[in-house]
Residue frames as qw, qx, qy, qz and C-alpha x, y, z in Angstrom:
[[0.000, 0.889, 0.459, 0.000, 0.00, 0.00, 0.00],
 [0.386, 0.256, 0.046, 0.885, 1.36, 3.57, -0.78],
 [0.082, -0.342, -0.316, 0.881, 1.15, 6.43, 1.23],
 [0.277, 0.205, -0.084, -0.935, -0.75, 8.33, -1.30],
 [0.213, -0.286, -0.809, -0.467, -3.44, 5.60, -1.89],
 [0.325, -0.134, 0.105, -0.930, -6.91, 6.52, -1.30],
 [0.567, 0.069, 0.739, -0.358, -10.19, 4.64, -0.24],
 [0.632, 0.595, -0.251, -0.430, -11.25, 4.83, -4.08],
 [0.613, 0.433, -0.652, -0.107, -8.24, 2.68, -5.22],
 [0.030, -0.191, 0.980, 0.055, -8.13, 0.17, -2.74],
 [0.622, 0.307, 0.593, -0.410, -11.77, -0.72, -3.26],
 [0.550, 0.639, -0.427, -0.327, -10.70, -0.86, -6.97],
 [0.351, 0.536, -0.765, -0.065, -8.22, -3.05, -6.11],
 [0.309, -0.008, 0.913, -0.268, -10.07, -5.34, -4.10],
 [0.755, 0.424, 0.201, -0.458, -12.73, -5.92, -6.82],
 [0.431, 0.664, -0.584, -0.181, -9.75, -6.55, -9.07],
 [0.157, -0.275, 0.929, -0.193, -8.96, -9.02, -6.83],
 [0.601, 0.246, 0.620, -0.440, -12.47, -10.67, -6.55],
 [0.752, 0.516, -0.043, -0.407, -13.14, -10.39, -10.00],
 [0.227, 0.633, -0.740, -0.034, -9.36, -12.50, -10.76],
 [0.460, -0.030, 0.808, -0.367, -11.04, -15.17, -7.79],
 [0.628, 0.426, 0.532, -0.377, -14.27, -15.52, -9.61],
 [0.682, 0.538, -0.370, -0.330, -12.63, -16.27, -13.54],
 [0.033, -0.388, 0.911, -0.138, -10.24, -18.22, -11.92],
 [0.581, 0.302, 0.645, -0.394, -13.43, -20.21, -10.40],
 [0.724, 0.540, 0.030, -0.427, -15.17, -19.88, -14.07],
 [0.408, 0.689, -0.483, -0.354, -12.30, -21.54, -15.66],
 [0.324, -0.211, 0.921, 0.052, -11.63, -24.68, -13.91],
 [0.248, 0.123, -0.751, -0.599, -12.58, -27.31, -15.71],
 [0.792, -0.193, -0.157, -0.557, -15.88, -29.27, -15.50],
 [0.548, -0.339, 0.758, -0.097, -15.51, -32.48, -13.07],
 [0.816, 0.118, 0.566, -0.026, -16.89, -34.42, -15.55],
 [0.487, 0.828, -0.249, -0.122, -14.22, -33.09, -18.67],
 [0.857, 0.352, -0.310, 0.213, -11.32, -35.27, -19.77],
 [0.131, 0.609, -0.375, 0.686, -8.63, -32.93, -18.07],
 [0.502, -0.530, 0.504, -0.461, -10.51, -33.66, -14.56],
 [0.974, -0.160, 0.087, -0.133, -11.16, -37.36, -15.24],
 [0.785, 0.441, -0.354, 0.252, -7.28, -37.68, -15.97],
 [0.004, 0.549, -0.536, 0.642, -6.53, -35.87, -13.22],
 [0.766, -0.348, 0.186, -0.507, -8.77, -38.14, -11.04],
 [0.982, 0.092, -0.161, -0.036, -7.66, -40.86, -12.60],
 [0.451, 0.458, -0.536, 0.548, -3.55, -39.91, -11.96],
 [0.241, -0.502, 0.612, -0.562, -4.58, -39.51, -7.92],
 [0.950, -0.092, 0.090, -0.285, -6.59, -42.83, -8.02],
 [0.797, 0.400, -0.446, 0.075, -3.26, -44.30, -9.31],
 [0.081, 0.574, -0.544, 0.606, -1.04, -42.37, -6.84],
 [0.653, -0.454, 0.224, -0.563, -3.12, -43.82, -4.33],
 [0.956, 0.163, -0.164, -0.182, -2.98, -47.05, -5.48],
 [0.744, 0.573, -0.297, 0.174, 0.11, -47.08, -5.15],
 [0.177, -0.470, 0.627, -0.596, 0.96, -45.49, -1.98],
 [0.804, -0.392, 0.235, -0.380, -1.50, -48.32, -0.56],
 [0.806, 0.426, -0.380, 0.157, 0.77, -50.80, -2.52],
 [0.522, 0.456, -0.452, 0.561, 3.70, -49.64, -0.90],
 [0.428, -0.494, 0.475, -0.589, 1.99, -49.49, 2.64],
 [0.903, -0.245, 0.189, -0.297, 1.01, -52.76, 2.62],
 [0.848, 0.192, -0.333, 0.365, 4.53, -54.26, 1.60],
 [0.139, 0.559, -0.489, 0.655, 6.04, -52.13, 4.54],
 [0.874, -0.248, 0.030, -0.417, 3.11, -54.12, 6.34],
 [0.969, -0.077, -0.027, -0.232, 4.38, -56.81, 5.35],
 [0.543, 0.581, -0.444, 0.412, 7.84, -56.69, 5.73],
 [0.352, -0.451, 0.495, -0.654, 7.62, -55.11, 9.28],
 [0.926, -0.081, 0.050, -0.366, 5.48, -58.70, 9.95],
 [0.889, 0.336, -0.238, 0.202, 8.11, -60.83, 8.43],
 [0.174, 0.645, -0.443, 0.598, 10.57, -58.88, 10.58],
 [0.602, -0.347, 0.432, -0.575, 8.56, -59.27, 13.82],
 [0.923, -0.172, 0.095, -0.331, 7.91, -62.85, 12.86],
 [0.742, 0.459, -0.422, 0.245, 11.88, -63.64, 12.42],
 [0.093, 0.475, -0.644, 0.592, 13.06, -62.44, 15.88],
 [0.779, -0.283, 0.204, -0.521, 10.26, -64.70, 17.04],
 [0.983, -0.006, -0.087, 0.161, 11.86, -67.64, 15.80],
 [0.472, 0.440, -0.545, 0.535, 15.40, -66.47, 16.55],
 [0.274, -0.534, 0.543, -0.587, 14.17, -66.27, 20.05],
 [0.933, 0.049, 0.135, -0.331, 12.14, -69.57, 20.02],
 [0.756, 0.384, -0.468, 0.249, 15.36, -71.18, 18.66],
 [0.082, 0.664, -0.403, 0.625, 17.33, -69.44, 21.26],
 [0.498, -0.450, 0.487, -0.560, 15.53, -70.72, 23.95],
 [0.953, -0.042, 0.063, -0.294, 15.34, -73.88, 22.87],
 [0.640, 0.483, -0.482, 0.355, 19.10, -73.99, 22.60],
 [0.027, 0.601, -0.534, 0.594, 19.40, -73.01, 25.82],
 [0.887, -0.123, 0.218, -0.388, 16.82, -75.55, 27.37],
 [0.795, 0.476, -0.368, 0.081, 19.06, -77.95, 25.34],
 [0.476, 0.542, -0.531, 0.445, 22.06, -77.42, 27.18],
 [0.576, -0.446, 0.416, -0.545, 20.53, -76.91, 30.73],
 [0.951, -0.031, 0.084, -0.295, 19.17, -80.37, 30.19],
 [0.870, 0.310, -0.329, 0.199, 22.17, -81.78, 28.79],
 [0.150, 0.571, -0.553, 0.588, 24.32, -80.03, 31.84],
 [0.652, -0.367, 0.273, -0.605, 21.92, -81.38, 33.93],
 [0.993, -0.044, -0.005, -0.114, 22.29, -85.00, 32.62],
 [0.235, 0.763, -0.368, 0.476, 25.88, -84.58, 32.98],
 [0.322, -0.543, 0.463, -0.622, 25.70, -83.71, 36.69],
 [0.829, 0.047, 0.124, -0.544, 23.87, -86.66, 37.13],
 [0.911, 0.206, -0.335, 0.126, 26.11, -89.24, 35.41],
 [0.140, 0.529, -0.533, 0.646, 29.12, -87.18, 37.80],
 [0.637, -0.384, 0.273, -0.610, 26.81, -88.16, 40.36],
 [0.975, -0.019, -0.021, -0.219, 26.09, -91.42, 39.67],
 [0.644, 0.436, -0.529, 0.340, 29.84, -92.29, 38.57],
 [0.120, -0.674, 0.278, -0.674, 30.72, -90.48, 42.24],
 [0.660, -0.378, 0.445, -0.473, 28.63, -92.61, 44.26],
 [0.980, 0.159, -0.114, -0.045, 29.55, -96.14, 42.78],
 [0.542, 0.382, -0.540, 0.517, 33.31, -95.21, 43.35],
 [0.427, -0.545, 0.488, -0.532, 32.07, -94.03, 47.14],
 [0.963, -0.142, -0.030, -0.226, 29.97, -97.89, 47.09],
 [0.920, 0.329, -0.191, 0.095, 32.73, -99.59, 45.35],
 [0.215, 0.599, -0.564, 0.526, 35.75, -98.07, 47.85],
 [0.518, -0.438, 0.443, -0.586, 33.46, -99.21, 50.81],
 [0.972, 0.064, -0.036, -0.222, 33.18, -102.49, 49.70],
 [0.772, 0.403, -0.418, 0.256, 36.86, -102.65, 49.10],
 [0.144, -0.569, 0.490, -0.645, 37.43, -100.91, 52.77],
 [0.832, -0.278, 0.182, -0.445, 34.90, -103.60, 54.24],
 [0.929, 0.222, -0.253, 0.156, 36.87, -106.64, 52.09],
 [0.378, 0.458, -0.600, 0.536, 40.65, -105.09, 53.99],
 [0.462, -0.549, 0.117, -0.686, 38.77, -104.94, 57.06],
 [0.957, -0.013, 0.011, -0.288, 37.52, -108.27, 56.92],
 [0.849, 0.388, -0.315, 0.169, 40.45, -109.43, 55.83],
 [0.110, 0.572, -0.557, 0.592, 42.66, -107.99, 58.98],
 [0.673, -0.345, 0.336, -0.561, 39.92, -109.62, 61.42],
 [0.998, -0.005, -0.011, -0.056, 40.53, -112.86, 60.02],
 [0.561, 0.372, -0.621, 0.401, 44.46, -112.64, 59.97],
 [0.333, -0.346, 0.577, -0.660, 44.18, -111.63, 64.01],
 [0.770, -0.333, 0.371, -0.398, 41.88, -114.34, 64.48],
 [0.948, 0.145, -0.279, 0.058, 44.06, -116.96, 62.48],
 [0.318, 0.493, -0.595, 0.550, 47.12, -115.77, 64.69],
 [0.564, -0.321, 0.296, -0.701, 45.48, -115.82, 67.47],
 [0.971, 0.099, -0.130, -0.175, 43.89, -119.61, 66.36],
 [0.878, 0.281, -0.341, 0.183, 47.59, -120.62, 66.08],
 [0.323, -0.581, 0.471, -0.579, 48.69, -119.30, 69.49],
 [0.469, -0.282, 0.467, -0.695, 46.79, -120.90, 71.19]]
């Protein structure tokens, strides 16, 4: 706006303006003219497309979510694995453990035995 404009010219220039709005309006095209139905038809595509490309990021993200399920589902079953196998392990250690405890007492009972009967054959031949 310029100092020296008056109420005259901007109410000029705001019809100018209105009247630029309302050809602008008069020209678009009809909705139901080639020009819009191409143009409909190019955002029906675009869509198309963007849904395209949402529903393989869908499905990727899925495929993603359903891989670290089995890498964990492995995982733990590796690890259940090993428990069990540390566990049967322990268990043979055990077992081994107590057969050498059995098998030492048996051999402690057999020296035992065996000392009571020299003493009582010395003894026997004493006497």
């Amino acid at each position: 706006m310029k100092k020296t404009d008056t109420f005259a010219d901007r109410r000029k220039e705001a019809e100018a303006a209105k009247a630029r709005l309302l050809e602008k309006y008069k020209t678009r095209p009809a909705p139901d003219s080639p020009e819009a139905l191409e143009r409909a038809a190019a955002i029906q595509a675009r869509n198309a497309a963007q849904a395209e490309r949402d529903a393989a990021a869908a499905f990727k993200k899925k495929l993603k979510i359903e891989q670290q399920r089995i890498e964990a589902e492995s995982a733990a079953a590796i690890l259940h694995a090993e428990q069990r196998a540390a566990a049967q392990i322990k268990k043979a250690e055990d077992e081994k453990a107590r057969k050498a405890a059995e098998a030492k007492a048996v051999v402690d009972e057999a020296a035992r035995k065996a000392l009571r009967d020299a003493r009582y054959a010395r003894r026997k031949a004493k006497g």
